[in-house]
Residue, then its C-alpha position, 0 to 999 in steps of 0.5 A: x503823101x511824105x510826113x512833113x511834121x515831126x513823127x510822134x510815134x515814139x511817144x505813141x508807143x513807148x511809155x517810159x520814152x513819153x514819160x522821160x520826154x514829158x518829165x524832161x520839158x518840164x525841167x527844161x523850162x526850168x532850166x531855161x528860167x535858171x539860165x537867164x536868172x543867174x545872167x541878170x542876177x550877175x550883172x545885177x550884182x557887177x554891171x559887167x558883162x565880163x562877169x556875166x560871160x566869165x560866169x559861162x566860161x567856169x562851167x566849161x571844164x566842169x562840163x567837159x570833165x563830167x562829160x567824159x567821166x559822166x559817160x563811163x559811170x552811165x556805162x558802168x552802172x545801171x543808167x535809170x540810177x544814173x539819171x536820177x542821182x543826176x537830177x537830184x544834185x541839179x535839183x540840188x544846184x538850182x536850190x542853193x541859188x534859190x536860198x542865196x537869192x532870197x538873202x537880204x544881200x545876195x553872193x556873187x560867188x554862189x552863182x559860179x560855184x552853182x553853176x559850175x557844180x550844174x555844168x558837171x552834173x548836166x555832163x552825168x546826165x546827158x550821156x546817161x540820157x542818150x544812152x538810154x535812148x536806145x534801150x527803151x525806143x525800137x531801132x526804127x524809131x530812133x530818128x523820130x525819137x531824136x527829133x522829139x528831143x530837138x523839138x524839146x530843147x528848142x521849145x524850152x529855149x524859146x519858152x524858157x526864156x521869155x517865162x523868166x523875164x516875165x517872171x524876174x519882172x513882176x516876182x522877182x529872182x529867188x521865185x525863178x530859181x524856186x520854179x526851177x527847183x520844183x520842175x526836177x519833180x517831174x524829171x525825177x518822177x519820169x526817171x523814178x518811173x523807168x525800168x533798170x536800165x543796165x548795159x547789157x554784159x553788166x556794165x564796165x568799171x568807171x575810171x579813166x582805162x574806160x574813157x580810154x577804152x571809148x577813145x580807143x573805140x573811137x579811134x578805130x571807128x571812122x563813120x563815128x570820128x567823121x560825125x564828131x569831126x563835121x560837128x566840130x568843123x560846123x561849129x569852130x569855121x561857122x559859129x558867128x554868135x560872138x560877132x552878133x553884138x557888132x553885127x547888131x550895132x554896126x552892119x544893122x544899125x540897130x541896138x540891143x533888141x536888133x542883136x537879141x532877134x539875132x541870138x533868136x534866129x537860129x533858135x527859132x529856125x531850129x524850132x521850126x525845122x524841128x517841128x518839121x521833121x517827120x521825114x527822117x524815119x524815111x532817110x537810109x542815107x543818114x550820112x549825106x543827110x549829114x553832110x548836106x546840112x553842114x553844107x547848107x549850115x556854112x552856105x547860109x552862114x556865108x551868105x548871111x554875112x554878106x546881106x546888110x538886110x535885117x530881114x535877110x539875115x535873119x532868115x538865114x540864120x533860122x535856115x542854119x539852125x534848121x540846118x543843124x537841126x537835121x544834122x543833130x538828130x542824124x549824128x545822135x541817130x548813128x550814134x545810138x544805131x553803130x555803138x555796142x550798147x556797152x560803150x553807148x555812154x562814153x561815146x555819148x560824153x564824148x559827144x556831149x563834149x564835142x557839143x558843148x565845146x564846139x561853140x566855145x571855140x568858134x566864139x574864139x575863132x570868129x573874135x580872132x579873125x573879126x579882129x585880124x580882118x573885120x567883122x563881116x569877113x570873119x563871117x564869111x571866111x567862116x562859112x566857106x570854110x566849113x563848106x569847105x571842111x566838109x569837103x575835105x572831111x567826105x574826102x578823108x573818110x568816104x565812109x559817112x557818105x556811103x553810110x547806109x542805115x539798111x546795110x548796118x549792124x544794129x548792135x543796140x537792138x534789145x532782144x525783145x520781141x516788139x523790137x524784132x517785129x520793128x526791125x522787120x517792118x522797117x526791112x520789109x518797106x525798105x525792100x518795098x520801096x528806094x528812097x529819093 
């Protein structure tokens, strides 16, 4: 019988993988607390929501610049460093908006300069973060590993959350931003705890001839451009998270807690399909694994703005987040499994940068036709175009259809021998069986 729930192996077999994973739930958590504390504590202070969003638009640069730099610096040094000095200046961050809370009058400017300072030391840590993944789970197991760290995101999304409102309601704010402070403890302990994690050749010089040295790498990769392309062709065509506050109100009818289960739908179908995710070790065709989730991603968007039923939409909502989901855990699979291991942290920055700033420009997008053309048909022209974009994408570069996992290079493979005895195992029931 097929896996159906999500492969735990990974956590099974690879200790420093189980301890990074469970040091960084905790942190997630807390990280989530901080999120929603610094939101409510904004418009505590201003009553606007202005400020609240322009609290999110600093940390955009700061991400994008740590993210790229962050990624020559994890292929430059020792990653385990890395990470850990990463965590202790987030630590760091979330403790300067924890003392400035419990003032008698708290500061406005503090939670944009912590933030800030947080986006570009979250741009350190990430493509450290995924860098590293390679060198401490086998090649085979890759998929599951990337689909534990969804169902670590998306749990800390939910958790987080709902923690810090009860929190914030019966403690109050400087105990939510403590609680996040203390949870790097166990982030820290985690990366204190792995080996060295030095890319293999000893790493190369950081500074801007190494991003360019990545970009240049990029350019000539197809199968990788087509990932970070399909990505940013999801995101810009098919983000409708700024119309949510119209749709709520208007197309629903409803008020603040309609648009809430709105923003929530897409976070729970992601959960959920996260959780459900034990077939991907299985998939050899990870390319049209790709490109189907984008597709069903921008069918569901369409579709969604089309149903003036709550329930409807909610559902497919959480059918796009699954959608994501499965496209997320196989672009950072063919990452991780086509990047020489000397370049895995600057295409992970520029992974992490296309991520991060994909959401932003589609917010952009959807206010601008919603503006032009309503509100339900810049939902609609969205999905459709990125359905569309997909096309236009597998057409312009056949590669990521015709990607087959079983006939790539594993240039990330560490010459150990369990590493060895994974591969083979993984080629002795690929020779066995065809997938579906």
């Amino acid at each position: 019988m097929p896996r159906v729930l999500a492969d735990v192996t990974p956590l099974r077999t690879s200790p420093n993988f189980r301890r990074l994973w469970l040091g960084q739930m905790v942190s997630g958590v807390g990280s989530q607390l901080t999120i929603v504390g610094v939101a409510y504590q904004t418009y505590q202070l201003t009553h606007s929501s202005f400020m609240v969003g322009l609290v999110s638009l600093v940390q955009f640069l700061p991400l994008l610049f740590g993210s790229l730099y962050g990624g020559s610096i994890a292929d430059a040094h020792d990653r385990r460093r890395v990470l850990l000095v990463a965590q202790l200046a987030l630590a760091t961050t979330s403790l300067g908006l924890a003392l400035n809370a419990g003032l008698a009058h708290p500061l406005l400017w503090p939670l944009f300069a912590c933030t800030a300072a947080s986006a570009a030391f979250q741009g350190l840590d990430m493509p450290a973060r995924k860098a590293a993944l390679p060198m401490i789970v086998s090649v085979a197991d890759l998929p599951a590993a990337n689909a534990l760290q969804q169902v670590l995101f998306q749990l800390a999304a939910v958790v987080g959350p709902a923690l810090a409102g009860l929190l914030i309601a019966t403690s109050g704010l400087s105990v939510v931003y403590w609680c996040d402070v203390i949870s790097f403890g166990a982030a820290i302990t985690a990366v204190v705890m792995l080996p060295a994690l030095v890319p293999r050749g000893g790493g190369t010089r950081a500074g801007l001839r190494s991003i360019a040295e990545g970009m240049r790498y990029l350019r000539h990769q197809r199968l990788l451009a087509s990932t970070f392309l399909i990505d940013v062709n999801a995101m810009v065509f098919g983000m409708p998270r700024a119309l949510f506050p119209a749709l709520g109100t208007g197309l629903y009818g409803g008020g603040a807690g309609t648009v809430g289960l709105l923003y929530a739908a897409p976070a729970g179908g992601a959960l959920i399909g996260a959780l459900m995710t034990g077939w991907v070790g299985n998939v050899r065709r990870q390319g049209r694994a790709v490109v189907v989730a984008v597709v069903v991603w921008g069918a569901a968007i369409a579709v969604f703005g089309l149903i003036p039923i709550l329930w409807v939409g909610l559902l497919l909502l959480a059918l796009a987040g699954a959608a994501d989901v499965i496209s997320a855990v196989f672009r950072n699979s063919i990452l991780q499994t086509t990047v020489p291991e000397r370049l895995q942290g600057r295409l992970s920055g520029v992974f992490t940068a296309v991520v991060t700033g994909g959401p932003r420009l589609g917010d952009a997008e959807a206010g601008a036709v919603a503006a032009a053309a309503g509100v339900q048909a810049s939902v609609v022209s969205g999905g459709l175009a990125c359905v569309a974009g997909v096309g236009v994408i597998v057409w312009r570069i056949p590669e990521l259809w015709s990607y087959d996992v079983r006939t790539s290079a594993l240039p990330n493979a560490p010459p150990t021998r369990g590493m060895a005895d994974a591969v083979e195992k993984a080629v002795e029931e690929l020779t066995e069986s065809e997938p579906g």
